[in-house]
C-alpha positions in Angstrom: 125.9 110.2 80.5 129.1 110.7 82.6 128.8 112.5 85.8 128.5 116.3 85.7 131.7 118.0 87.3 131.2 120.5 89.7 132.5 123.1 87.2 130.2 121.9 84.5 127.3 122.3 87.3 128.8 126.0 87.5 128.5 126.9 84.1 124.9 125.4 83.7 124.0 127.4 86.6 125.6 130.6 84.7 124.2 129.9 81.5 120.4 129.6 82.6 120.6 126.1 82.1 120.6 126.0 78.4 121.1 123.7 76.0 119.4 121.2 78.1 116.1 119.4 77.5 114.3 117.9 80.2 111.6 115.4 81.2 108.2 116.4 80.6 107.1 115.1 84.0 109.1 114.9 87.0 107.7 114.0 90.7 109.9 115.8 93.3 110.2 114.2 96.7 111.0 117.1 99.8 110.6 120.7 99.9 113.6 121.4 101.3 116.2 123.9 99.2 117.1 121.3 96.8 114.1 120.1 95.9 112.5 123.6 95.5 114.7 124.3 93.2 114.5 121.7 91.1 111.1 122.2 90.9 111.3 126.1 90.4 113.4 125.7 87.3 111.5 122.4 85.8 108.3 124.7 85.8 110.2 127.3 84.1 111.3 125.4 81.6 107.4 124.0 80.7 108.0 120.2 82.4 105.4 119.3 84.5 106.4 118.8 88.1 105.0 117.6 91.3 106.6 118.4 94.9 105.6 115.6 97.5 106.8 117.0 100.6 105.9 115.4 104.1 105.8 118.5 106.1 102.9 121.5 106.5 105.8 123.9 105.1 108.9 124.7 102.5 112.2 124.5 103.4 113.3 121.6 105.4 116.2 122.5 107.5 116.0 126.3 106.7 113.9 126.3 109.2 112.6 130.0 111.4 111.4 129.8 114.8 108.6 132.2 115.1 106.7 131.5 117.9 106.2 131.3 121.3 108.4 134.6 121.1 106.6 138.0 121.6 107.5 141.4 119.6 108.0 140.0 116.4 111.6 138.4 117.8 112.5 135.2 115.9 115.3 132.7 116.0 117.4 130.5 113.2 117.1 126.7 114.5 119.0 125.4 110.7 120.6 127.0 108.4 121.3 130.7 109.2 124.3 131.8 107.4 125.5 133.1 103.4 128.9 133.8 102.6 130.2 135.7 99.2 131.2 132.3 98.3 128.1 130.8 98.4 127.7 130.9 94.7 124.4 128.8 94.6 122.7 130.9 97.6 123.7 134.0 95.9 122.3 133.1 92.4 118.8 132.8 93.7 118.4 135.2 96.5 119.1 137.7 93.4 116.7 136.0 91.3 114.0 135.6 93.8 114.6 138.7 95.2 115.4 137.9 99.0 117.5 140.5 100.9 120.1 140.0 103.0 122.0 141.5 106.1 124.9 141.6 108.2 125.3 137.9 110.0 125.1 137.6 113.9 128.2 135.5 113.7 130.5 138.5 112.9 131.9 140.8 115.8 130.4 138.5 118.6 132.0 139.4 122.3 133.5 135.6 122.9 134.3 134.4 125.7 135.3 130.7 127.0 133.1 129.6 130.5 135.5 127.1 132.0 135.5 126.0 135.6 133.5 128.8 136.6 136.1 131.5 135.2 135.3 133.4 131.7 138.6 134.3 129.9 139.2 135.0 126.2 141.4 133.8 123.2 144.4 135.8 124.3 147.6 134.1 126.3 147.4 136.2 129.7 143.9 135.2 129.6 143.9 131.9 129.2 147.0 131.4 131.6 144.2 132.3 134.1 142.3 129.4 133.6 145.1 127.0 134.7 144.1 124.4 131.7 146.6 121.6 131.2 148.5 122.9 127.9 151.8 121.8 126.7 154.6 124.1 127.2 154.3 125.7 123.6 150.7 125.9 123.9 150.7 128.2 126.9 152.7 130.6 124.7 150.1 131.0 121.7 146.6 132.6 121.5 143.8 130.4 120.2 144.3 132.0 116.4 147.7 130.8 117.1 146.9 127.2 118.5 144.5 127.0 115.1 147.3 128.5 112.7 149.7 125.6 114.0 147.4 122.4 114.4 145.2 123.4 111.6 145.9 126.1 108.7 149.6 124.2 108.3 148.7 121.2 107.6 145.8 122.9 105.0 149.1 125.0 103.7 150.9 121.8 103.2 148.0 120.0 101.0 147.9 122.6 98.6 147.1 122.4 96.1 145.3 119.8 96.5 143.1 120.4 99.2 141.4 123.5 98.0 141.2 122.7 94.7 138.1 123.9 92.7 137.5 120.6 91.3 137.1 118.4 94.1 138.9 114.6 94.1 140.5 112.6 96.5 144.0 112.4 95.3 146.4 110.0 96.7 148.1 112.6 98.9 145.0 113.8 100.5 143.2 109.9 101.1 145.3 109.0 103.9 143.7 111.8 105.8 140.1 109.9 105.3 141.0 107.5 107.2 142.1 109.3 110.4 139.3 111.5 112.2 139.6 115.1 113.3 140.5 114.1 117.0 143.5 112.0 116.0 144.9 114.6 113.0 145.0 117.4 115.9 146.6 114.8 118.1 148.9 113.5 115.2 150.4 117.5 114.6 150.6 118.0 118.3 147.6 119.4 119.5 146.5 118.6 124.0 143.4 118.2 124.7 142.8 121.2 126.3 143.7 122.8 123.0 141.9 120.9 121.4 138.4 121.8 123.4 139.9 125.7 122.8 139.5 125.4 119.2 136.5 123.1 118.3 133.9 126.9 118.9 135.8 127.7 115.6 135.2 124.7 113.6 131.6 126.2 113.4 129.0 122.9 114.2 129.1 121.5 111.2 131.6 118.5 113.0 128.4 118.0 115.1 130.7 117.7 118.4 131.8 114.4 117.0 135.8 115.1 116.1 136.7 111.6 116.9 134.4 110.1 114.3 134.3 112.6 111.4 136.4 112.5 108.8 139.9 114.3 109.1 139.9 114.9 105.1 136.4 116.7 104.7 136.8 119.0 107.6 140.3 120.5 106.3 138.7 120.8 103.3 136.4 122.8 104.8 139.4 124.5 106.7 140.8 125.4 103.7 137.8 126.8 101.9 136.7 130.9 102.4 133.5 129.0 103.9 135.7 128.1 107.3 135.2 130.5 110.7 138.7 131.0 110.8 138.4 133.0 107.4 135.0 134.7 108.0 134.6 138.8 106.9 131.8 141.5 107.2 130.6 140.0 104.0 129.3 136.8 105.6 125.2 137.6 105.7 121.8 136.3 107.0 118.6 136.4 105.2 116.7 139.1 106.4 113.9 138.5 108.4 114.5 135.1 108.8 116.0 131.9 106.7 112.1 130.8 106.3 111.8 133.6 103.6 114.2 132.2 101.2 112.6 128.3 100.7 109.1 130.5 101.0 110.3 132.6 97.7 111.1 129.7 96.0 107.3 128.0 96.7 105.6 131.2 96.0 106.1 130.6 92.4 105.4 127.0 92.7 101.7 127.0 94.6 99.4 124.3 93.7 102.8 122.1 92.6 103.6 121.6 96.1 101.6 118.9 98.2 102.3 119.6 102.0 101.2 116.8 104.5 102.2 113.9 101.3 105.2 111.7 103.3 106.2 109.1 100.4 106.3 105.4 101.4 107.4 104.1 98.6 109.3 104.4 95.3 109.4 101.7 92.2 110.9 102.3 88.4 110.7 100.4 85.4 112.5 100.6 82.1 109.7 103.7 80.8 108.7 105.2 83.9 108.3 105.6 87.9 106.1 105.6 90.5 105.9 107.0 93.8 103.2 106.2 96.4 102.3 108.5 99.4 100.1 108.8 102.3 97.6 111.4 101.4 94.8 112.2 104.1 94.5 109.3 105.3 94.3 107.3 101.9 97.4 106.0 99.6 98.1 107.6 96.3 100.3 106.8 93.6 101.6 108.9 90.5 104.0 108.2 87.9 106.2 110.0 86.1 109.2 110.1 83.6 112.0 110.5 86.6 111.5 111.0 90.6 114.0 113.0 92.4 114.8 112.2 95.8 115.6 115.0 98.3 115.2 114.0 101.2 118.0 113.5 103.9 119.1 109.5 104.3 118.2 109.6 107.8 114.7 109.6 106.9 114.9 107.9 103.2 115.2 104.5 104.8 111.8 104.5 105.8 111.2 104.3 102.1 110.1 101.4 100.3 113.1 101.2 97.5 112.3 97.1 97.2 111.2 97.3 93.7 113.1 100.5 92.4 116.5 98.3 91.6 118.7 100.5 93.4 122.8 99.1 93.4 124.4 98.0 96.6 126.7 101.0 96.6 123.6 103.4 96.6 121.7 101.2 99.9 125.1 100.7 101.5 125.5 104.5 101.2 121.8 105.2 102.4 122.7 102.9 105.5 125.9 103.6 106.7 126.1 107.8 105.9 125.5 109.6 109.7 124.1 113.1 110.5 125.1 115.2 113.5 122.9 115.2 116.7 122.2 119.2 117.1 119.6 120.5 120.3 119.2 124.3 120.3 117.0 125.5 123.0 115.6 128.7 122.7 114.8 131.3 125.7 112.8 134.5 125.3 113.8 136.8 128.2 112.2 139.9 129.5 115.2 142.1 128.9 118.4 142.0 127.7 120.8 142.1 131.2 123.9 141.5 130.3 126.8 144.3 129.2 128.1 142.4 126.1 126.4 143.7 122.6 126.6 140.1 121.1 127.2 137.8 123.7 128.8 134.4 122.6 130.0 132.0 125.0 131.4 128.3 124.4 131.3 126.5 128.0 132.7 123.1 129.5 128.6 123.0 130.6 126.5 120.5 129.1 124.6 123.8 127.4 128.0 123.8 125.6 127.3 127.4 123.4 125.4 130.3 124.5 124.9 133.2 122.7 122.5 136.0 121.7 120.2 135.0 119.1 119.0 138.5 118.4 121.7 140.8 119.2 120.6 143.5 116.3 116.6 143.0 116.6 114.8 146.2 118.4 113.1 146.0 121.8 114.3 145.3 125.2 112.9 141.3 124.7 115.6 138.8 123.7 116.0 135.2 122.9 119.2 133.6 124.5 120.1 129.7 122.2 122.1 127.5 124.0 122.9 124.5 121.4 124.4 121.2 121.8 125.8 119.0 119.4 127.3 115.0 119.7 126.8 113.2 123.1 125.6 116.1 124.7 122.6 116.6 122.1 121.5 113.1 122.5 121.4 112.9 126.3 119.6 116.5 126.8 116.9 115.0 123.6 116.2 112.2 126.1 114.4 114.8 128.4 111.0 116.1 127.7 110.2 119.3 126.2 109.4 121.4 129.8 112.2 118.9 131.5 114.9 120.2 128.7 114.4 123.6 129.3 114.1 123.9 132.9 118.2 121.9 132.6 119.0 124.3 130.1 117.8 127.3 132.3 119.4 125.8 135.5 122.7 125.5 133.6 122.5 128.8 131.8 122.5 130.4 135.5 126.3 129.8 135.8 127.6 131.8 133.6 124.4 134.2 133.2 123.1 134.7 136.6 119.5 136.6 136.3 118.3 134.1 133.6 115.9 132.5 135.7 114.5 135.5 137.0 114.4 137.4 133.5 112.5 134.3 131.9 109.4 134.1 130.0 109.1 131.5 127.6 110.9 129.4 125.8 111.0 126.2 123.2 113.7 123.7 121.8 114.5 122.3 118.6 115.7 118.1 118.6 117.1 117.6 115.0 117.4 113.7 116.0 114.1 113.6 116.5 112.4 116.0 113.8 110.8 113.3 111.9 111.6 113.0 108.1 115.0 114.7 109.1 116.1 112.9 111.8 119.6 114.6 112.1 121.0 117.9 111.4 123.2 117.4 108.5 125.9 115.3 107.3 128.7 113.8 110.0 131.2 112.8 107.2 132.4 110.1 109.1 136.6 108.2 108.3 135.8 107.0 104.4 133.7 109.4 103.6 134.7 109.8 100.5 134.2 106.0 99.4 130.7 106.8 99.7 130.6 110.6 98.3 130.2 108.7 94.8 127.6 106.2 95.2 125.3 109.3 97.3 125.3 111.3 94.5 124.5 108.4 91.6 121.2 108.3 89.3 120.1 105.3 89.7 117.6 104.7 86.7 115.2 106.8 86.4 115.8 108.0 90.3 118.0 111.0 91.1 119.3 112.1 94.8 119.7 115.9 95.8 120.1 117.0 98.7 122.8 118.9 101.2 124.1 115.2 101.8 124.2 114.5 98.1 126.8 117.8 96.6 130.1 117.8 95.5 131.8 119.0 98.8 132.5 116.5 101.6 130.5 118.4 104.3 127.0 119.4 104.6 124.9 122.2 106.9 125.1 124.5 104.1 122.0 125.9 101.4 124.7 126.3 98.7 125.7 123.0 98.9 122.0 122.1 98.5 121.6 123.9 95.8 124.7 123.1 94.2 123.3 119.3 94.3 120.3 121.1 92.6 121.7 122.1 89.8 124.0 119.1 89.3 120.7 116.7 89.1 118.9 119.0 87.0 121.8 118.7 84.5 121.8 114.8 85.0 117.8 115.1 83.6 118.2 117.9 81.3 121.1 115.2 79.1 117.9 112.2 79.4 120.3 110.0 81.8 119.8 106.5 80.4 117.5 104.0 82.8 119.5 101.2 83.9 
């Protein structure tokens, strides 16, 4: 069959998947969203389906922090955000019947920590800090420094660049070549502005702008998902991300096998095999198709030797890059600072501090400080107790009262979380020379997965979803073997 489109993955979606037929049995490797939710619908639809997932819990990188922290406080160390336009995340927190309410990332009380001086986004402000802009520069606000350097050049790809059918035409490639760094340089953009804007590219660059791709982050620009275009609809999942990949394996149960890390895959022209690490022992099971979910950080340390897999789809598996993300997480006694949602990007190696619960009751809260790019990898060099005494030391700058208010405290290293090992995609230059080959059946082997959807960026559940229901088309139309 030809390649689903990602308007025919739409309607399938809309439709209730009908007209399909699928495999009668299916092994599922990862419980992250993807891979739930392939499962969740194969069981609806009578095939019999087996999640493998490495793990003692659902949901991957929709992943709640829950403890050490006292009062019932929790924090978000993956995915923590829903839009209106997250079609895919919408769809099944209806279905499954997940609330949702008002995001933490609306309204916050920014503020830029540079050289010891806070200022805002305005001019006068800014003028205070003495940063090395150009002339025109010193005359614009940060919206105004990202409406120059960034919305304009999305404003002159259109239509292209937003296009609801997503394609690399020949306008839009040369910009897959150049990286984020050298396209703000390229329209004009110093430094210093440069460092002003990056809080509002969200983290999906992964603090990386002079390796990730130019093209996929103005298409992210340019799409209602962006920070720039954020409104009071944007949402969180109430009481915590957890409770939406928990929904989902609810109504799976005994068809998930926690603490099963797969070691190998092989196929044959009627059927494939997966074998795993089961308590100790090694198990294999066969079925009609396998679908691989998890992230190709961590698939490498799968045996594929056997499965027949094209060069594209191991050259993709070697070369695609995830973002280095540390968020550190501090529980303190009270809240002492004046700001209602406190939200700080600083030239500190902490880089962004904010109030992780600025809406949860009590007087306890939990400060995050994360870290993305070269500052993620050298603070996940320290150990656990050594990376949060830095992180409290640092926070004391621009908090003072943070040591003294202290209780307790823990850290997440996404480089280090095995059978993740990374946050989410880095769309690196030529990103989109791989985009194809990522998201190719190969056989009777299938590839979901945030890295593996339509859009050229990753760190979101729709897109993981989206990939979702794109592979469960692939098996409902019986995708020849190779």
């Amino acid at each position: 069959m030809t390649e689903p489109t990602q308007s025919d993955t739409r309607r399938a979606l809309e439709t209730g998947l009908t007209g399909l037929t699928f495999p009668r049995k299916v092994i599922v490797v990862g419980a992250g969203l993807a891979g739930l939710a392939i499962a969740y619908e194969l069981a609806r639809h009578g095939s019999q389906v087996t999640v493998l997932e490495a793990t003692d819990r659902p949901g991957g990188r929709a992943y709640t922090l829950r403890e050490p922290f006292a009062d019932g406080l929790y924090a978000e160390a993956g995915a923590m955000t829903v839009t209106p336009y997250c079609h895919y995340s919408m769809h099944y927190l209806r279905e499954l019947g997940v609330g949702l309410e008002r995001s933490d990332l609306l309204d916050p009380d920014f503020a830029y920590f540079i050289d010891g001086k806070f200022a805002t986004t305005d001019r006068a402000s800014l003028a205070r800090l003495g940063l090395p802009l150009t002339d025109e520069e010193r005359g614009m606000d940060v919206p105004e420094m990202i409406d120059t350097y960034v919305q304009s050049v999305c404003r002159k790809l259109q239509p292209g660049i937003d296009a609801p059918e997503w394609s690399v035409t020949e306008r839009l490639a040369p910009y897959d070549r150049q990286s984020v760094h050298e396209a703000l340089r390229t329209a004009g953009a110093s430094e210093a502005a440069i460092d002003l804007m990056d809080p509002f590219f969200l983290e999906m660059r992964g603090g990386d702008l002079k390796a990730a791709s130019a093209l996929s982050w103005l298409r992210h620009e340019a799409s209602p998902h962006s920070m720039v275009r954020a409104d009071g609809r944007w949402s969180k999942i109430a009481g915590g991300t957890d409770r939406f990949p928990r929904a989902f394996a609810e109504r799976l149960k005994d068809r998930i096998r926690y603490r099963n890390p797969v070691v190998r895959v092989t196929q044959d022209a009627t059927e494939s095999r997966v074998t795993f690490v089961d308590h100790g022992t090694l198990q294999t099971l066969a079925a009609d198709h396998v679908v691989m979910t998890v992230p190709f950080s961590a698939i490498r340390h799968v045996d594929f030797s056997e499965a027949g897999l094209s060069e594209a789809k191991q050259d993709a598996m070697r070369r695609l890059r995830y973002s280095s993300v540390v968020r550190v997480y501090l529980q303190m006694r009270r809240k002492f600072w004046h700001e209602a949602n406190l939200s700080y990007s600083t030239d500190l190696p902490i880089r962004w501090v904010r109030d992780a619960t600025p809406h949860m009751p009590g007087p306890r809260k939990i400060i995050e400080c994360m870290m993305t790019g070269r500052r993620a990898r050298a603070v996940a060099a320290m150990t656990d107790e050594e990376r949060l005494r830095f992180t409290l030391d640092q926070l004391e700058e621009p908090l003072p009262g943070a040591a003294e208010h202290f209780e307790t405290g823990t850290s997440v290293v996404w480089d280090q979380r095995p059978y993740a090992e990374g946050a989410y995609i880095l769309p690196e230059r030529h990103h989109s020379t791989l985009m194809p080959a990522i998201r190719k059946p190969e056989g009777r082997i299938h590839f979901a997965g945030e890295h593996a959807a339509f859009e050229p960026n990753g760190g979101a559940m729709t897109f993981a979803l989206e990939s979702a229901v794109r592979t469960l088309v692939e098996l409902g139309h019986g995708a020849d073997p190779a």
